[in-house]
N, CA, C and O of each residue as an XYZ file, in Angstrom:
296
protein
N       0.817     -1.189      0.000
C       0.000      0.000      0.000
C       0.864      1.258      0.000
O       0.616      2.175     -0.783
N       2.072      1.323      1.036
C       2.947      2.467      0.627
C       3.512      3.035     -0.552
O       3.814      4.158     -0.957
N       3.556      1.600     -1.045
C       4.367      1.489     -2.815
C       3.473      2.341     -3.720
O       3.849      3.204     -4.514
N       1.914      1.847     -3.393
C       1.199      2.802     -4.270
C       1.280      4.066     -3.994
O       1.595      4.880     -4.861
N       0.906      4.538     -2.277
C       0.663      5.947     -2.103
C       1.933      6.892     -2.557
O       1.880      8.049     -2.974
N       3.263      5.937     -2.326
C       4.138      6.849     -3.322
C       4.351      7.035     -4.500
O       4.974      7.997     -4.948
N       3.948      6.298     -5.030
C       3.625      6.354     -6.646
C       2.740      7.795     -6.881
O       3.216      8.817     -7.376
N       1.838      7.688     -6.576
C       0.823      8.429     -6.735
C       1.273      9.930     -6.027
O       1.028     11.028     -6.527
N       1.931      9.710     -4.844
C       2.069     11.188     -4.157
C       3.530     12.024     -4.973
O       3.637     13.200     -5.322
N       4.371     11.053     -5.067
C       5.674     11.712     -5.885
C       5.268     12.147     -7.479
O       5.835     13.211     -7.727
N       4.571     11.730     -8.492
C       4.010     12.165     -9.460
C       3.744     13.308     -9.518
O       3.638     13.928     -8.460
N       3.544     13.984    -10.790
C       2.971     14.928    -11.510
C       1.851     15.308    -11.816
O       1.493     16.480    -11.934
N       0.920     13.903    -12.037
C      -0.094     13.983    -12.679
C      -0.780     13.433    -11.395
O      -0.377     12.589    -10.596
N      -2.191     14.318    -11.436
C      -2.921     14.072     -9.846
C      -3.919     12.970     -9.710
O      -4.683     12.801     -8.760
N      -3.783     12.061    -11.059
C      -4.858     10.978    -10.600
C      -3.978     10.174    -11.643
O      -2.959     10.544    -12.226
N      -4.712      8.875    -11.719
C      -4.335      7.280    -12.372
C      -5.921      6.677    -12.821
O      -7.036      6.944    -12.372
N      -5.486      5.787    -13.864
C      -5.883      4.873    -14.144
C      -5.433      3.716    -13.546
O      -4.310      3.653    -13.048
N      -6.327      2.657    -13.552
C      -6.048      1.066    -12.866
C      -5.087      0.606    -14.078
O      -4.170     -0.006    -13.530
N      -4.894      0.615    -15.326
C      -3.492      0.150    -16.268
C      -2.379      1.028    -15.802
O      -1.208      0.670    -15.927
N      -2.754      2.298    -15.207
C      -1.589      3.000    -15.239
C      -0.515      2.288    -14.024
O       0.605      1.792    -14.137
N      -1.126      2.426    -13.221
C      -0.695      1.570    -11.532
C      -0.520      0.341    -11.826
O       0.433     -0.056    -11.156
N      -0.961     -0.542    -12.521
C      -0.342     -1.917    -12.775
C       0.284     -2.136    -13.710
O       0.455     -3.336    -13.929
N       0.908     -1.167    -14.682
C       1.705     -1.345    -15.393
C       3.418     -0.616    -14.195
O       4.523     -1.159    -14.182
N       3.086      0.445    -13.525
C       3.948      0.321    -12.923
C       4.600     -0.528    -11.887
O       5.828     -0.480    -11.809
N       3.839     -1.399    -10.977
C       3.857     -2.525    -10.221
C       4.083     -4.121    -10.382
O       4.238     -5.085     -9.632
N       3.985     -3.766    -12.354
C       3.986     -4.900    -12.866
C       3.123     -6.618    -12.353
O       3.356     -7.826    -12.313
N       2.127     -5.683    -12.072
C       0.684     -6.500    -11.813
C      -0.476     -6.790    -12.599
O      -0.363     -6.121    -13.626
N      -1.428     -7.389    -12.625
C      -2.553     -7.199    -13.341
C      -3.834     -6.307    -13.199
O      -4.291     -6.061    -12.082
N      -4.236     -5.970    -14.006
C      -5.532     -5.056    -13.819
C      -6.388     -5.399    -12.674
O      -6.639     -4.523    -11.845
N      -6.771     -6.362    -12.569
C      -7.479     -7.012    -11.271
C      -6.494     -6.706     -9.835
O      -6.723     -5.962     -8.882
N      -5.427     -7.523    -10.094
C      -4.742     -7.042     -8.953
C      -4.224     -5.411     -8.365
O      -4.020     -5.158     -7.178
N      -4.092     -4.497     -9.423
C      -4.217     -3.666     -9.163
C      -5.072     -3.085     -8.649
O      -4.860     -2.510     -7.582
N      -6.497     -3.057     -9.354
C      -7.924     -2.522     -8.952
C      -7.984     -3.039     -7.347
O      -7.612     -2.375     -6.379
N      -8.498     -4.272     -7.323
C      -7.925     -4.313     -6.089
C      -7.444     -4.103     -5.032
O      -7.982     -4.335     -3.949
N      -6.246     -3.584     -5.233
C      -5.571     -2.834     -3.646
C      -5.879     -1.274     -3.808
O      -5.469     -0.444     -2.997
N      -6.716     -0.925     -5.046
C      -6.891      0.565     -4.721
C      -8.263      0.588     -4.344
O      -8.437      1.386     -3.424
N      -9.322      0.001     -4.717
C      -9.880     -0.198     -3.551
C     -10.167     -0.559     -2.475
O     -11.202     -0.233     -1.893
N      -9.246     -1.335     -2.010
C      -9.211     -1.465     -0.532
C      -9.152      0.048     -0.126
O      -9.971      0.746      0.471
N      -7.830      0.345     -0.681
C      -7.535      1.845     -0.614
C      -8.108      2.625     -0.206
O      -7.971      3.296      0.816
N      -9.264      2.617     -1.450
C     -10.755      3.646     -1.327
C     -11.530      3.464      0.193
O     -12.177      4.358      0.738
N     -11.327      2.212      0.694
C     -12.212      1.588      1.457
C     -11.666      1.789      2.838
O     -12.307      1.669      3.882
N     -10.387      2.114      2.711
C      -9.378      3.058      4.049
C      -8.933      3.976      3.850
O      -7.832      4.296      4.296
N      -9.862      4.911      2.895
C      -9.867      6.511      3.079
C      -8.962      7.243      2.767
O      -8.936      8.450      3.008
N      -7.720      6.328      1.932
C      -6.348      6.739      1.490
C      -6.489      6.593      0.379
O      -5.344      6.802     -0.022
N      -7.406      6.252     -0.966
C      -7.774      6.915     -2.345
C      -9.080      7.206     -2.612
O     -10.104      6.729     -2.124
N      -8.924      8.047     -3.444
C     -10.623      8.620     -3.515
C     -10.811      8.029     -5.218
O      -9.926      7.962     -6.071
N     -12.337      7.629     -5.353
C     -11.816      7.229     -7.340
C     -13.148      8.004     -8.196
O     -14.040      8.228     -7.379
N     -13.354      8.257     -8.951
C     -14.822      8.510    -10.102
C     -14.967      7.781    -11.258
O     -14.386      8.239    -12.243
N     -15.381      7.108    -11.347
C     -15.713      6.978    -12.480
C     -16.124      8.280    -13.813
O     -16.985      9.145    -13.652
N     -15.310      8.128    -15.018
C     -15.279      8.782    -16.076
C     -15.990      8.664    -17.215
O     -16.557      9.469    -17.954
N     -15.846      7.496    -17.205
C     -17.067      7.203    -18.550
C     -17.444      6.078    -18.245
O     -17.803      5.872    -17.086
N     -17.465      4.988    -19.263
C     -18.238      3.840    -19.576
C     -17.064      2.711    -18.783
O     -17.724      1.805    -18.272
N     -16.194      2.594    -18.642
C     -15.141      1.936    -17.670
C     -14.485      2.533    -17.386
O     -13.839      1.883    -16.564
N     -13.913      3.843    -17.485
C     -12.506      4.398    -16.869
C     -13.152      4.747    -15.570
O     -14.370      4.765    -15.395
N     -11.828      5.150    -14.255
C     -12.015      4.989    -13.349
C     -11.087      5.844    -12.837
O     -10.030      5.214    -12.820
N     -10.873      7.218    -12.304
C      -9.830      8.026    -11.742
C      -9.617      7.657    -10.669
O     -10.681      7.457    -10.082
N      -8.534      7.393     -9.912
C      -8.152      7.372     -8.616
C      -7.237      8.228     -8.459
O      -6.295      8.288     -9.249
N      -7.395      9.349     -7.014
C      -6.517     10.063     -6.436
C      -6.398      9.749     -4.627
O      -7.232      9.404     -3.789
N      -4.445     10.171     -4.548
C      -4.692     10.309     -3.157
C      -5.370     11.719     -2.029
O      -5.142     12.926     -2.109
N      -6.390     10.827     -0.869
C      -6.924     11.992     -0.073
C      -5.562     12.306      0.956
O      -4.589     11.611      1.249
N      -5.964     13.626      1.333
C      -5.572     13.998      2.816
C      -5.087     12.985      4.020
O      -4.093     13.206      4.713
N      -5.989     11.783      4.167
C      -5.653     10.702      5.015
C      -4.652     10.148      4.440
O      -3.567     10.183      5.021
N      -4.764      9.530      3.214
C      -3.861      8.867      2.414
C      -2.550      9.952      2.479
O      -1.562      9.219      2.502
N      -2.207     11.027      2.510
C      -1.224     11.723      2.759
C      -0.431     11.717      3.677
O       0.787     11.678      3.497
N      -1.133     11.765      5.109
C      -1.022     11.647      6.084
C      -0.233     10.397      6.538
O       0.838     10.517      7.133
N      -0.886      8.958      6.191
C      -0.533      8.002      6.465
C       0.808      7.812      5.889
O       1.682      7.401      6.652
N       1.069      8.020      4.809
C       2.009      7.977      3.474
C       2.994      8.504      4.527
O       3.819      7.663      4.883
N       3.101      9.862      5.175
C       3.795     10.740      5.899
C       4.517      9.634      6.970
O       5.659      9.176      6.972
N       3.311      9.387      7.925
C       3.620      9.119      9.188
C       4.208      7.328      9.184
O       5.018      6.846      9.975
N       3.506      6.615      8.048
C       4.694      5.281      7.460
C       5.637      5.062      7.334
O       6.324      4.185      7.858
N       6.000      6.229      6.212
C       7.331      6.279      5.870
C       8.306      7.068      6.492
O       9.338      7.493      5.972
N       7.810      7.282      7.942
C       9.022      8.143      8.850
C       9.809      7.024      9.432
O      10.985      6.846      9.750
N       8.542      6.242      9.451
C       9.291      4.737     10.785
C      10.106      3.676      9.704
O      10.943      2.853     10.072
N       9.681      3.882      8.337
C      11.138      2.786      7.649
C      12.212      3.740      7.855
O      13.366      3.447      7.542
């Protein structure tokens, strides 16, 4: 889960696609989707749907937070 929130927090671009994140993790679409909603589901990504399947995911405030206070203790 850290792996993602830094992915996402060190970036440029303020949201993802589910290919985008599993092409970087070198996972599958499922498996990706997956841990970002858990994600969603512990308040550390937020997602919308865009059209007919796309799916934005960004990190919230919590998800910031956590990202923060995780990666002090590695």
């Amino acid at each position: 889960m850290l792996e993602i929130l830094r992915f996402f927090l060190l970036s440029t671009d303020p949201a993802f696609i589910v290919p985008e994140v599993a092409d970087e993790f070198g996972v599958t679409d499922a498996t990706a989707r997956t841990r970002m909603n858990k994600m969603v589901e512990e308040g550390y990504l937020k997602k919308k749907k865009t059209g007919s399947r796309s799916v934005l995911y960004w990190p919230t405030d919590e998800g910031l937070r956590h990202y923060v206070s995780e990666a002090s203790i590695e």
